[in-house]
Backbone as CSV, one residue per row, in Angstrom:
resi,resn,N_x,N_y,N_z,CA_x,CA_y,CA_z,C_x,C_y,C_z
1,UNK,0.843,-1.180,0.000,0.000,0.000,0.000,0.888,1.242,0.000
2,UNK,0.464,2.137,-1.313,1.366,3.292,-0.587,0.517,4.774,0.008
3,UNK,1.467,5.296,0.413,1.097,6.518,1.179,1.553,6.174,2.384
4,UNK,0.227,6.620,3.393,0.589,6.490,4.973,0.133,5.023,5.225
5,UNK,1.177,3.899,4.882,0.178,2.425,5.391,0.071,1.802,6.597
6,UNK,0.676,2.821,7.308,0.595,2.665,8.741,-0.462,3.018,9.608
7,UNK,-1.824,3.953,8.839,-3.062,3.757,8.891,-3.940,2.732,8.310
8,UNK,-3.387,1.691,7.409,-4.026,0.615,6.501,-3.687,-0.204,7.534
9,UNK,-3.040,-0.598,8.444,-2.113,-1.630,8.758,-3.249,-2.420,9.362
10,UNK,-4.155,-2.043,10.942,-5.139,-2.523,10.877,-6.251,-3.374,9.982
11,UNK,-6.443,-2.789,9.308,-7.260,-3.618,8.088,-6.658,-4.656,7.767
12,UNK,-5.465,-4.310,7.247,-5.033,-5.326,6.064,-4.857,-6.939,7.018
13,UNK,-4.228,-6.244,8.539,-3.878,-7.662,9.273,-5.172,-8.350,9.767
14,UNK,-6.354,-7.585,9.727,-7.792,-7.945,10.049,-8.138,-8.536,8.779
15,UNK,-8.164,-7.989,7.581,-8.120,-9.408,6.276,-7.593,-10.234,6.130
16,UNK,-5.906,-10.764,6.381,-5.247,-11.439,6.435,-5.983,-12.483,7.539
17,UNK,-6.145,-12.022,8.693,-6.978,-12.923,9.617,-8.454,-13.649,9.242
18,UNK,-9.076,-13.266,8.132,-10.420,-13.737,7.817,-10.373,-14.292,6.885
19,UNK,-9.238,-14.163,5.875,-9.192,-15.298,4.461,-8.880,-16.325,4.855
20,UNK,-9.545,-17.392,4.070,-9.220,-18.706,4.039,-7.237,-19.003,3.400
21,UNK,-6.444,-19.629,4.287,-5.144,-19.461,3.847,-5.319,-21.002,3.263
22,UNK,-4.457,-20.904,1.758,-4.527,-21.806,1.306,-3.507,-23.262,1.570
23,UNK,-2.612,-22.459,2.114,-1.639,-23.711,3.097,-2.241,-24.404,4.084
24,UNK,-2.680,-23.825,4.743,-3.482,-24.890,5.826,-5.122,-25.200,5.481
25,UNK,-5.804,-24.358,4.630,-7.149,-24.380,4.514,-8.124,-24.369,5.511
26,UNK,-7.328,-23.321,6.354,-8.138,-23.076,7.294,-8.069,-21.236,7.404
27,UNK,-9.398,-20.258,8.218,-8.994,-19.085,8.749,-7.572,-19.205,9.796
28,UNK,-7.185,-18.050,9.659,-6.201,-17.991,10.836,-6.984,-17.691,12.612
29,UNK,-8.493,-16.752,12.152,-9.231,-17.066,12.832,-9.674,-18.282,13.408
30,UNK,-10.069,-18.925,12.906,-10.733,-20.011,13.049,-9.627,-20.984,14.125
31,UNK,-8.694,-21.008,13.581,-7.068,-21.993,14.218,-7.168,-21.001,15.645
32,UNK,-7.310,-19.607,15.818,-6.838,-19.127,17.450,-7.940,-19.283,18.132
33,UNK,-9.713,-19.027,17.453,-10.374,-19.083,18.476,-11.408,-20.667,18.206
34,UNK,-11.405,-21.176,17.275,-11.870,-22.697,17.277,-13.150,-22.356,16.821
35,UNK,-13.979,-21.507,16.447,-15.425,-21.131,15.179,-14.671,-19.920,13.690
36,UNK,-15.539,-19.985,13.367,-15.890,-19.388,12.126,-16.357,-17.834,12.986
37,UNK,-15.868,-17.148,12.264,-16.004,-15.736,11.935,-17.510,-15.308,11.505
38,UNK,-18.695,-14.773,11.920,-19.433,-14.001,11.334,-19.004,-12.515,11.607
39,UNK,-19.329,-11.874,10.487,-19.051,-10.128,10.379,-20.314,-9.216,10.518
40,UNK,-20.542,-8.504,10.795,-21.526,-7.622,11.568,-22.582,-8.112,10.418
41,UNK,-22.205,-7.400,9.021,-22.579,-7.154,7.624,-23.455,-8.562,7.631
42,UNK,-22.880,-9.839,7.719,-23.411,-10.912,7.219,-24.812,-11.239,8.072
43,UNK,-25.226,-10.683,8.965,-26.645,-10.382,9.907,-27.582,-9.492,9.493
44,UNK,-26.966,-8.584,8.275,-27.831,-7.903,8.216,-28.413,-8.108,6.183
45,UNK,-26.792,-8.368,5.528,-27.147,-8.700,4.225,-26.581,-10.131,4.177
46,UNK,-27.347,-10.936,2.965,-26.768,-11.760,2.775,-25.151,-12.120,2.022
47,UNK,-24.548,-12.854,2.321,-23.337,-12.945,1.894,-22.757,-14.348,1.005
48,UNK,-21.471,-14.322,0.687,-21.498,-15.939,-0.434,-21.196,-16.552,0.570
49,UNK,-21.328,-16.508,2.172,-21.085,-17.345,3.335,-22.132,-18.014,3.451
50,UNK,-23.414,-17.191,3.153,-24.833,-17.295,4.018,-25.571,-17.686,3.120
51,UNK,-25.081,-17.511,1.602,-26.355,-18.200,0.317,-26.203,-19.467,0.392
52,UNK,-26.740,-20.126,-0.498,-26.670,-21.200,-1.346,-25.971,-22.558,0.154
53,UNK,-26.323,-22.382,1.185,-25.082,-23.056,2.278,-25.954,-24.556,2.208
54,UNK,-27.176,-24.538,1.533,-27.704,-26.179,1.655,-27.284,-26.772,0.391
55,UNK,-27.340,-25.723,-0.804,-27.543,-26.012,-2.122,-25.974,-26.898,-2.429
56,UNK,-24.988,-26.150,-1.567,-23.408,-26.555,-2.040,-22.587,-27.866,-1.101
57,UNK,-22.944,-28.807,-2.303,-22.504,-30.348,-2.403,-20.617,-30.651,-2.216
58,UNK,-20.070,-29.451,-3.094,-18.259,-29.687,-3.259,-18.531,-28.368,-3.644
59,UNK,-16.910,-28.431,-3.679,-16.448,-27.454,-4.564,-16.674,-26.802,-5.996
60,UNK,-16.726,-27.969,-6.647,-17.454,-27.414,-8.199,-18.866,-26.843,-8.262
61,UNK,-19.672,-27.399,-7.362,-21.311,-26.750,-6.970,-21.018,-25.064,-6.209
62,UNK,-20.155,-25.178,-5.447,-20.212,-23.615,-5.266,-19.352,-22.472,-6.267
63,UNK,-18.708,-23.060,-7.104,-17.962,-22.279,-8.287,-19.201,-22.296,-9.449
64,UNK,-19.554,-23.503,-9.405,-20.929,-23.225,-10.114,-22.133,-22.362,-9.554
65,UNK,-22.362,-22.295,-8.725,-23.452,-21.030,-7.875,-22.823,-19.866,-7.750
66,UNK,-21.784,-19.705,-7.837,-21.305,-18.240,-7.727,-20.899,-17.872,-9.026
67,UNK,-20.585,-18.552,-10.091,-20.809,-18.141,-11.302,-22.057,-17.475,-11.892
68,UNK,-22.979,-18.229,-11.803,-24.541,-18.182,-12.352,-25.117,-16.455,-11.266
């Protein structure tokens, strides 16, 4: 980031904490406190956390639902 990213810094280590890391396939959340993350937002709109969560069988069913 440029400019002042020492005001970004927050954020970015608060995203880093909520993506799925693909080395372990897990949140980094998830590994310190043992649940899943809901975000304020996802209570109030729906999210690609909160759709389709009966409809998706594997992986290819939710690349396929989030395509369409």
């Amino acid at each position: 980031m440029e400019g002042k990213w020492i005001v970004n810094l927050p954020a970015v280590l608060f995203a880093d904490q909520i993506i799925i890391n693909a080395f372990i396939s897990y949140m980094p959340f998830y590994l310190v406190y043992g649940r899943e993350l809901i975000l304020l937002v996802e209570t109030c709109y729906p999210t690609w956390k909160s759709l389709f969560t009966e409809e998706i069988e594997n992986r290819s069913k939710l690349i396929q639902l989030r395509a369409t």
